[in-house]
C-alpha positions as CSV (number, residue, x, y, z in Angstrom):
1,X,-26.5,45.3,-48.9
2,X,-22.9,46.9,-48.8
3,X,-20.4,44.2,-51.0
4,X,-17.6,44.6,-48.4
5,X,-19.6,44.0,-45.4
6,X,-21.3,41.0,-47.1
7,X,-17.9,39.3,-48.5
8,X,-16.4,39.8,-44.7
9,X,-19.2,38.2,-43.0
10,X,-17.4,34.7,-42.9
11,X,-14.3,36.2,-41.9
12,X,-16.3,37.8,-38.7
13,X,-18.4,34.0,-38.2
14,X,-14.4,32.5,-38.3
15,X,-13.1,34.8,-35.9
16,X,-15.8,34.3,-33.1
17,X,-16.0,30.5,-33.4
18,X,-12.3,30.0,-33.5
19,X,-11.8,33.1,-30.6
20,X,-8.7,34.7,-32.0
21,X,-7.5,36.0,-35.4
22,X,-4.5,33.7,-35.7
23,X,-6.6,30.6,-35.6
24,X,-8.9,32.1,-37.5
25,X,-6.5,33.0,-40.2
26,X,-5.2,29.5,-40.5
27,X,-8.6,28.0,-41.1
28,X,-9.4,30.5,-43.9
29,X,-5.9,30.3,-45.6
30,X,-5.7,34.4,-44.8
31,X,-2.4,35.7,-43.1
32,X,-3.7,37.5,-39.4
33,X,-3.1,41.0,-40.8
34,X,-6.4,40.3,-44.2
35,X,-8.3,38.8,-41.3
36,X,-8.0,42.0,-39.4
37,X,-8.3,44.4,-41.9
38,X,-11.6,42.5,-42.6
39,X,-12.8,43.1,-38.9
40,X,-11.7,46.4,-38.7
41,X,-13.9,47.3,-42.2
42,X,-17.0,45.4,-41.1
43,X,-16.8,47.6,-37.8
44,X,-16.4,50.8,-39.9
45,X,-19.4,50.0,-42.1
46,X,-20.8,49.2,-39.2
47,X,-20.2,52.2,-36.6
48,X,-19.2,50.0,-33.6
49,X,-16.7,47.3,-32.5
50,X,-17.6,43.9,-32.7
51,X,-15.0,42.4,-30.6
52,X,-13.3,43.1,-27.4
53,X,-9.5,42.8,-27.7
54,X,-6.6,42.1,-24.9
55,X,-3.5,41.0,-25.0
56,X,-5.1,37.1,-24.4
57,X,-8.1,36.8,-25.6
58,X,-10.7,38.1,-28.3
59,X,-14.8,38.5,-27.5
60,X,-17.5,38.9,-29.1
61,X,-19.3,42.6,-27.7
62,X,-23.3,43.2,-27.7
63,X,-23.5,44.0,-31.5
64,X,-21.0,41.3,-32.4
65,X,-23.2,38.9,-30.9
66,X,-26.1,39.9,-32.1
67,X,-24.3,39.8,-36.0
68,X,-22.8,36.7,-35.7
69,X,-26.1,35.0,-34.6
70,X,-27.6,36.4,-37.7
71,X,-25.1,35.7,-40.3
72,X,-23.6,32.3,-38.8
73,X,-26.9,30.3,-39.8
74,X,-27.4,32.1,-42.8
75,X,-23.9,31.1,-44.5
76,X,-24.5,27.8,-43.1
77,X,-27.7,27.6,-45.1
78,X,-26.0,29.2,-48.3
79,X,-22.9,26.9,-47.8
80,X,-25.1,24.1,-47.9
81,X,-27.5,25.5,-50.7
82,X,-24.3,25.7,-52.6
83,X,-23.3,22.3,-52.3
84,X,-26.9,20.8,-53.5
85,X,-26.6,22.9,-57.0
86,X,-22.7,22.0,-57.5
87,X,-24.1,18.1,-56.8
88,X,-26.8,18.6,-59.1
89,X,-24.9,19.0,-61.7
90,X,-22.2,16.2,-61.8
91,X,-19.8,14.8,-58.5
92,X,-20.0,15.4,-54.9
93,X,-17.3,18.0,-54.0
94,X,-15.9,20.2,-51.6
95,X,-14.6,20.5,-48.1
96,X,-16.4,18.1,-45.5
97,X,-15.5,18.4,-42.0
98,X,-16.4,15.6,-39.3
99,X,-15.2,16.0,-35.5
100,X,-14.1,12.8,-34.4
101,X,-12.4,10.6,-30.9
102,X,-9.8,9.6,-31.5
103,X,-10.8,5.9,-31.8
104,X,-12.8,6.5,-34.9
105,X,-10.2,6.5,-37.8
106,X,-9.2,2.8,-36.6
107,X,-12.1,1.3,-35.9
108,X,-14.5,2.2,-38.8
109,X,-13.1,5.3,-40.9
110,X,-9.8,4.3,-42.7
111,X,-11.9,2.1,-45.1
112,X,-14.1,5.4,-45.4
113,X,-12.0,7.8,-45.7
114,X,-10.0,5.5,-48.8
115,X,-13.2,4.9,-50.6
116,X,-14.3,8.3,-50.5
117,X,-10.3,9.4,-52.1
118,X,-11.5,6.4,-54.8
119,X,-15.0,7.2,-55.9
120,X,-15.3,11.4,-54.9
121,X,-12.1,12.6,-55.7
122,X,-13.5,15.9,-55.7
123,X,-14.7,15.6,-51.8
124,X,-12.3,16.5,-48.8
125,X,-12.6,14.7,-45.6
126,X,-11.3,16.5,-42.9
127,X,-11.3,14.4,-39.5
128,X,-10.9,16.6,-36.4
129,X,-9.7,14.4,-33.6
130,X,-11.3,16.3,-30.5
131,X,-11.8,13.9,-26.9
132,X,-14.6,16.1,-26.1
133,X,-17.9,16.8,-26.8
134,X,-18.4,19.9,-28.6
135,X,-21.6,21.5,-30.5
136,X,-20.7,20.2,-34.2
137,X,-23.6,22.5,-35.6
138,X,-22.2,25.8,-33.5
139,X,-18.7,24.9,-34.3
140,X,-18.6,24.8,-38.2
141,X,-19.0,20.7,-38.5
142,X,-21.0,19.0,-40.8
143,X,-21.0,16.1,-39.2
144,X,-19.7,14.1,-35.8
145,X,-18.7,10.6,-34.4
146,X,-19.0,9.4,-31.1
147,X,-20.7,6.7,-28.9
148,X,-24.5,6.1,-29.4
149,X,-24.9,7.0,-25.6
150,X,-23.4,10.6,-26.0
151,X,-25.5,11.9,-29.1
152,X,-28.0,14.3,-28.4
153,X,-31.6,12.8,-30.2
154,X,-32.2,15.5,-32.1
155,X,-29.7,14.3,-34.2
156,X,-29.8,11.7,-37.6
157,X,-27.6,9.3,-36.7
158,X,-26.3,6.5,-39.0
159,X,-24.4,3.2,-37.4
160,X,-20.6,2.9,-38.1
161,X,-19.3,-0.6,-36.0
162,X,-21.3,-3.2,-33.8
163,X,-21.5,-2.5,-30.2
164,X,-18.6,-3.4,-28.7
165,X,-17.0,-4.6,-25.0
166,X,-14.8,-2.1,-22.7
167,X,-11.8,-4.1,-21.5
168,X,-9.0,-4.4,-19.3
169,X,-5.8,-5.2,-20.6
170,X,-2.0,-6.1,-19.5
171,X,1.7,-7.2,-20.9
172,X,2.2,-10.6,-20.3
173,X,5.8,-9.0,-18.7
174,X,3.1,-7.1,-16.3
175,X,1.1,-10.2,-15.2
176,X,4.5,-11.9,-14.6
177,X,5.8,-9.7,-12.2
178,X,2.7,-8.2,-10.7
179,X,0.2,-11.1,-10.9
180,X,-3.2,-10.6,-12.2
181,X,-5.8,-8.9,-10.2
182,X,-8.6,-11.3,-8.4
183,X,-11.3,-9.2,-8.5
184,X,-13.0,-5.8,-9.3
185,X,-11.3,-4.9,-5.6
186,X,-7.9,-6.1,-6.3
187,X,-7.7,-3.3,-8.8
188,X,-6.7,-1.1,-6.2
189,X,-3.4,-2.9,-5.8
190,X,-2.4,-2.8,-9.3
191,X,-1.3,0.1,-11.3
192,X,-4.1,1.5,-13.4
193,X,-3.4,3.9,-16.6
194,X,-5.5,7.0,-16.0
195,X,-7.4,8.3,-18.1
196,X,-8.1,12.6,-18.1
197,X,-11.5,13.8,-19.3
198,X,-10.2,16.8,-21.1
199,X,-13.6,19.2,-21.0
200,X,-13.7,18.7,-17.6
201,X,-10.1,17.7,-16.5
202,X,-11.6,14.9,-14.1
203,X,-10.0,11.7,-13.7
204,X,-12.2,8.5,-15.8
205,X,-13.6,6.0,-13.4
206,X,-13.8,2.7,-15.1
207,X,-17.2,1.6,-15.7
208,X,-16.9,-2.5,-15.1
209,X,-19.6,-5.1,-14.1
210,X,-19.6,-6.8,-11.2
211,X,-22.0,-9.7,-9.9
212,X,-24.5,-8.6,-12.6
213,X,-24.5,-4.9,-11.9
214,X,-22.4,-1.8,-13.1
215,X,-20.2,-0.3,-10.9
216,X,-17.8,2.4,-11.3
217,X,-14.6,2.1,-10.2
218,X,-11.9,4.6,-9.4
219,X,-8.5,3.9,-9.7
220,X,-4.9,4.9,-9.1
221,X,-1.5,4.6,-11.1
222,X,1.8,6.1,-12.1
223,X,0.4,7.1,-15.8
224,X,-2.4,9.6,-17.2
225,X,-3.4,10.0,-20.6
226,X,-5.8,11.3,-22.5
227,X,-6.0,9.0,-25.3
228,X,-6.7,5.7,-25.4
229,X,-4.2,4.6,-27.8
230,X,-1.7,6.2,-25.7
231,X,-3.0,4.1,-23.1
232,X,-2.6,0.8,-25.5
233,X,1.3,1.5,-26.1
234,X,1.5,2.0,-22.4
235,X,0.7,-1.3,-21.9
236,X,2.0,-2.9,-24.0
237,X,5.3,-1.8,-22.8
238,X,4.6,-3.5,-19.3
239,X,3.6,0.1,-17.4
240,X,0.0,-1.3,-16.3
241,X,-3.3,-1.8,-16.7
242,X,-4.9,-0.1,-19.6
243,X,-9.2,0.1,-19.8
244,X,-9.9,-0.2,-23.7
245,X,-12.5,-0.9,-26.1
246,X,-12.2,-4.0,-27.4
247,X,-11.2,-4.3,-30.8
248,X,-8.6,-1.8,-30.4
249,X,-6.6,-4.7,-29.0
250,X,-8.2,-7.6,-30.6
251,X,-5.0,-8.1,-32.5
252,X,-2.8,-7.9,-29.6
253,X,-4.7,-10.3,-27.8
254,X,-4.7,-12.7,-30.6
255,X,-1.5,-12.4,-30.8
256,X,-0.4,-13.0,-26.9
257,X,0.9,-9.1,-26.8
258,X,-1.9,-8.1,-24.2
259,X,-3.8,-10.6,-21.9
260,X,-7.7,-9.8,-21.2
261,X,-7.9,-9.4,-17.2
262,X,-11.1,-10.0,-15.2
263,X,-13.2,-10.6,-18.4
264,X,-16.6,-10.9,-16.9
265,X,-16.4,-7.1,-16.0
266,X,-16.6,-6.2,-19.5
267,X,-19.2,-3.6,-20.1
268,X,-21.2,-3.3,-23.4
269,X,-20.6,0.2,-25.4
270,X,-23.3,1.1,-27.8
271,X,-20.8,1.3,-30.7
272,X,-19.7,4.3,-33.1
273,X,-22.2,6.2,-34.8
274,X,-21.6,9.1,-37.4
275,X,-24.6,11.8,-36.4
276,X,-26.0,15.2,-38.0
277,X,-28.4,17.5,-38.2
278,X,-31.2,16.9,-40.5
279,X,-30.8,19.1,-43.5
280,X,-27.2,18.3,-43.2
281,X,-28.5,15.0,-44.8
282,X,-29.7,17.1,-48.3
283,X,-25.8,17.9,-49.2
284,X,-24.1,15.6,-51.7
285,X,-20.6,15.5,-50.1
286,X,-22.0,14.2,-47.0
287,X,-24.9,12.0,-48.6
288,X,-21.5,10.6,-50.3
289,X,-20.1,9.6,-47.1
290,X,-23.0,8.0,-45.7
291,X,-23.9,5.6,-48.6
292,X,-20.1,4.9,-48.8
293,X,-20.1,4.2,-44.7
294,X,-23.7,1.9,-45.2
295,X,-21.8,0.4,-48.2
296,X,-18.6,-1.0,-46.3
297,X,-20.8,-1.9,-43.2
298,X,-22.9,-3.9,-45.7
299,X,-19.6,-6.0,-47.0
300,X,-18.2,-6.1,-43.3
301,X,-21.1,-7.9,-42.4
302,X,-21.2,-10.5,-44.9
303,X,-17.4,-11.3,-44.2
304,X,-16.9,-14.0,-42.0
305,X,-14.6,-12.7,-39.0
């Protein structure tokens, strides 16, 4: 095997998942010019390009393709190799990446995240806060968070918070001058914070119960977000009516801040759950994680409240 060409492959795995140099680059700590010397050597060593250039966009060609599905699972499987023999011999450590929502870090990971800065200093936990659903295996993730409903089931998966109640929430200041809707139907004269679907840049229809069965809801307003704490301050500020999950606003509605409208059409959410592929489980930083995340769950649950 040539050295070069083999110490470039991850440089040529970055640039296609990532679909530029620049980005690339920034992941791998490299200034754009190393990152496309490294392309430009692999190619020679190779005898044809491996990705198609314009001024807007970068793309993998035939052979490109065909290298990176090669070499992509076989760094994984060294990268995670790796990791087992460093943990073999003392402390979890290195870099591990976990694509989030947005709603994960305050409802079940800032405890994580600080035990895991306590206990394995030598781990890294990189939260990437992404509203849709992406491949976590295909896109460089050792793990992923999301809803129990979205994860595909050939995935471990490993509970992070109770299920948990979607809600609709106002101001106080917004009740007072607007009223408070009567019913699922009186939504449509109130104004509703949006909510955008960034993958496919459609408008969220509120999923809400009504008589004992679902129904989905679409409805209209002056504001659009795309995250849900956005939404939250939004309300708060006496703009509208925001559709949240629940404990996100437990606080404010303890606290009079936010009124719960039309609380029989609350749904029930599965809850959060941290999911990963199966031999993912075998590496130590991430093996960390998960006895640290089954740790706090165990102490949440036998504290009252």
């Amino acid at each position: 095997m040539d050295r070069d060409l083999l110490m470039h492959l991850p440089v040529i795995v970055t640039v296609a998942r990532r679909g530029g140099f620049a980005l690339a680059a920034a992941e791998l700590g490299m200034s754009p010019s190393a990152v496309s010397h490294a392309v430009r050597l692999v190619e020679e060593r190779i005898g044809q390009p491996l990705f198609a250039r314009t001024t807007r966009s970068v793309s993998l060609t035939e052979a490109g393709k065909a290298l990176v599905e090669t070499a992509a699972p076989a760094l994984r499987d060294i990268a995670e190799r790796m990791d087992r023999i460093r943990g073999i011999k003392g402390r979890p450590s290195g870099l591990l990446k976990i694509n989030v929502s947005n709603i994960a870090v305050p409802l079940a990971l800032t405890p994580v995240v600080a035990a895991m800065a306590e206990r394995y200093p030598d781990v890294t936990v990189e939260l990437f806060t992404d509203q849709s659903l992406v491949d976590i295996v295909e896109e460089g993730f050792d793990a992923g968070i999301r809803l129990g409903e979205m994860i595909a089931q050939d995935m471990i998966t490993v509970r992070l918070t109770p299920p948990f109640h979607a809600v609709i929430v106002a101001s106080p200041a917004y009740i007072g001058l607007h009223g408070r809707p009567r019913d699922v139907g009186d939504l449509a004269n109130h104004n509703c914070i949006g909510y955008r679907l960034v993958r496919s840049g459609a408008l969220y229809r509120w999923d809400l119960s009504e008589s004992g069965k679902d129904v989905v809801v679409e409805t209209r307003g002056t504001a659009i977000v795309t995250d849900s704490l956005a939404a939250i301050d939004l309300a708060l500020a006496g703009v509208g009516l925001a559709y949240v999950f629940e404990p996100l606003v437990r606080a404010d509605i303890a606290a009079g801040r936010l009124v719960q409208i039309l609380p029989r059409t609350a749904i029930e959410e599965p809850g959060l759950f941290l999911y990963f592929p199966r031999r993912a489980a075998m590496a130590p930083k991430l093996r960390a994680f998960i006895d640290t995340v089954n740790e706090i769950r165990r102490a949440s649950l036998r504290t009252p409240g």
